[in-house]
C-alpha positions, 0 to 999 in steps of 0.5 A: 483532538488538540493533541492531534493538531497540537502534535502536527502543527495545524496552528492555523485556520484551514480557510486559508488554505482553502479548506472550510474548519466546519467541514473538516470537522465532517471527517471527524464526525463520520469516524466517530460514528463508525467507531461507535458503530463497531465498523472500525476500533479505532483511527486516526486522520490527516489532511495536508495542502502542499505538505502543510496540514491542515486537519489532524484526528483521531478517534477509539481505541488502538486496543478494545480490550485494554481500553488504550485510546488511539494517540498520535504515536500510535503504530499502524501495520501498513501492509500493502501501504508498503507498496509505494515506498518500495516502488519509490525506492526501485525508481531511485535506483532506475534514476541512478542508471542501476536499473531499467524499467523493461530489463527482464526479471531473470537478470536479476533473479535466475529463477525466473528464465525459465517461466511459464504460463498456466494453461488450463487444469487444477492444482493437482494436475495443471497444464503449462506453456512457456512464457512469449516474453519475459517478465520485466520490472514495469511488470512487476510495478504495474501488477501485468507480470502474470503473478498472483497471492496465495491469499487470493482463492480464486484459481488453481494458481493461488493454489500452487502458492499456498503450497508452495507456502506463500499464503497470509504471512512468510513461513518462519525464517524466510527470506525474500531470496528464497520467496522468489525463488518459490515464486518463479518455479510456478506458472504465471498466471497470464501472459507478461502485459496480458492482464491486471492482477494485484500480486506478490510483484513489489515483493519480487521488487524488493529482492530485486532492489538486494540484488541490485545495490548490495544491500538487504531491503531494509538497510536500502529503504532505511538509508535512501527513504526513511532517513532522508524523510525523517521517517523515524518511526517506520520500520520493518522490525518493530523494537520490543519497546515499541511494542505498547504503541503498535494498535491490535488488529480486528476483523469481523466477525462472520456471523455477527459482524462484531470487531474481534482480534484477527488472530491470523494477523495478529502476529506481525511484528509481535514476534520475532521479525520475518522477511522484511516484504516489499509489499504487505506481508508484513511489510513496513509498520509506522505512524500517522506523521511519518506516511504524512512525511511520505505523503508530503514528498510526493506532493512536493514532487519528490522532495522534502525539508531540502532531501530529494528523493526523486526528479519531478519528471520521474514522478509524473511518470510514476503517476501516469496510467502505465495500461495498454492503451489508457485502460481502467484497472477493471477493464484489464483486470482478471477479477475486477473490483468496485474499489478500482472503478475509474482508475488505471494504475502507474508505477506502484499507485492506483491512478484516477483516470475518470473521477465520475466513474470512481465516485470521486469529487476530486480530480483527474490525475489522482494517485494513491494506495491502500493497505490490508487494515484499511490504511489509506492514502491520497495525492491530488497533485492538481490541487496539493491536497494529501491525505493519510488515514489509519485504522487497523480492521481487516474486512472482506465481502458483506463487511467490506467498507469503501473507507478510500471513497469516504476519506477522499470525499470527505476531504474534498467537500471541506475544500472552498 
């Protein structure tokens, strides 16, 4: 654990930032025993107040079957932790006047002038109406444009995009251009504003951000957020050299519920590199110290080490709950989830609105997002309290962990 602390300067004693050392070690002990317990391979932790850390571990391996332990350069798929760097950067571009928040999609992307709405019927024979309104970037932020997953399984429309290709991973070769040029050619799946449903809606951003500065998606992150935060070692094209420090990704088995290699995913960024996603598919891979970094600047109200990335202003908007009427994620969602209970969603994060119902000891105000390996992370900016938590397993139904609701917990009973 000192390489840890060593490597990100935790130097002093926590209680003088207000957190307990005996408690912060609880952090340590729950991931251990879940590491011991199969129920992660391994992972890694940090806990920061104002942008200073305060806590820093890890603990397992990165790799069951080479034995390679879990170190501080240790590479981690974020996934759909993509999803709030690309929302940053879309509203960099709406500060510049590059861009407007209720601008329709279709002036940027053609394909979607023509939408339509799902109707009724099945994947073979479905029924459509057209759209009332246009789909707009705030849509596309807040997850109410009517889009879905190929992933998803859950109604005809999903289907549609698994045969339309948009599944798990981009076929090869892909681009985001002709990803939303697939996407807007099949029906939404609600009316614009109509609803809440996790999609492919920072994806379609992210092609947006192309369109809008001239600049390919990655080429835009990398000199607008990445440079500037010093986040060297997040990228969306992994170097082969790299490659020994990218962790191994697992899941569980079915049956026995034992880790093994999730050889679905297993791909991302092993291979030759796909369509650089603005949301998780495969999105962006980095460190524990660089989302740190990313983490800070939120806390610090868009800047960091003298390099601002956004107005205060525009990130107290950013964090607001952007639902009709102040209303839960779960009470506007179509498929509600025990993960997003007592929370609305601004633009790109889960917001908590009611800490109670979220199972939170933390406050109001909240904000944050996950990713598809359980990577996670949180900003409390009523107390500059961050966290950053790494691991690599992808789980589901009976095997599903509430690793948000641990960390956050976990962080918050070590504050004095």
């Amino acid at each position: 654990m000192q390489q840890f602390a060593e490597r990100f300067g935790v130097t002093k004693p926590p209680e003088r930032s207000g957190f307990s050392a005996e408690r912060l070690g609880r952090i340590t002990e729950f991931f251990d025993r879940q590491t011991e317990l199969g129920v992660v391979p391994g992972w890694s932790a940090l806990v920061a107040r104002n942008g200073e850390p305060v806590y820093a571990a890890g603990g397992g391996l990165r790799d069951l079957e080479a034995g390679l332990p879990v170190e501080p350069t240790t590479l981690w798929r974020l996934y759909s932790m993509t999803k709030p760097v690309t929302s940053v950067a879309v509203m960099m571009l709406v500060e510049r006047g590059l861009l407007g928040l209720d601008d329709p999609v279709a002036e940027y992307i053609p394909e979607f002038a023509d939408i339509r709405v799902y109707d009724g019927g099945s994947p073979g024979s479905v029924r459509v109406r057209p759209a009332a309104h246009p789909v707009t970037v705030r849509h596309l932020l807040t997850h109410t444009a009517g889009l879905t997953l190929g992933l998803a399984h859950m109604d005809p429309v999903d289907a549609l995009y698994r045969q339309a290709g948009q599944d798990v991973l981009p076929l090869p070769g892909a681009t985001l251009r002709q990803m939303c040029a697939d996407v807007g050619a099949l029906p939404l799946l609600f009316e614009p504003g109509t609803a809440w449903n996790y999609s492919l809606g920072v994806d379609i951003l992210g092609r947006i951000i192309e369109v809008v500065s001239g600049e390919s998606l990655d080429t835009f992150t990398e000199s607008n957020v990445l440079g500037p935060l010093g986040m060297t070692d997040t990228t969306f094209a992994l170097a082969p050299e790299r490659l020994p420090d990218l962790a191994e990704i697992y899941s569980p088995d079915p049956e026995s519920g034992r880790l093994a290699v999730n050889g679905e995913l297993r791909p991302t960024f092993r291979e030759p590199a796909q369509f650089p996603s603005g949301s998780g598919v495969p999105g962006l891979v980095s460190t524990l110290e660089d989302y740190h970094r990313f983490a800070a600047m939120l806390v610090r109200g868009g800047e960091l080490d003298g390099e601002r990335l956004l107005g205060p202003r525009t990130l107290a908007h950013m964090t607001a709950n952007h639902l009709p009427g102040g209303a839960e994620i779960n009470s506007f969602a179509r498929y509600p989830d025990d993960e997003h209970r007592g929370c609305g969603f601004g633009l790109g994060f889960y917001v908590v609105t009611d800490p109670v119902g979220a199972g939170s000891f933390g406050n109001r105000g909240e904000y944050g997002w996950s990713g598809a390996a359980n990577t996670h992370f949180f900003v409390d900016p009523v107390d500059g309290v961050t966290a950053v938590f790494c691991t690599q397993v992808v789980t589901w139904g009976k095997h599903r962990t509430p690793i948000r609701r641990q960390l956050r917990n976990l962080v918050y009973q070590a504050m004095t």
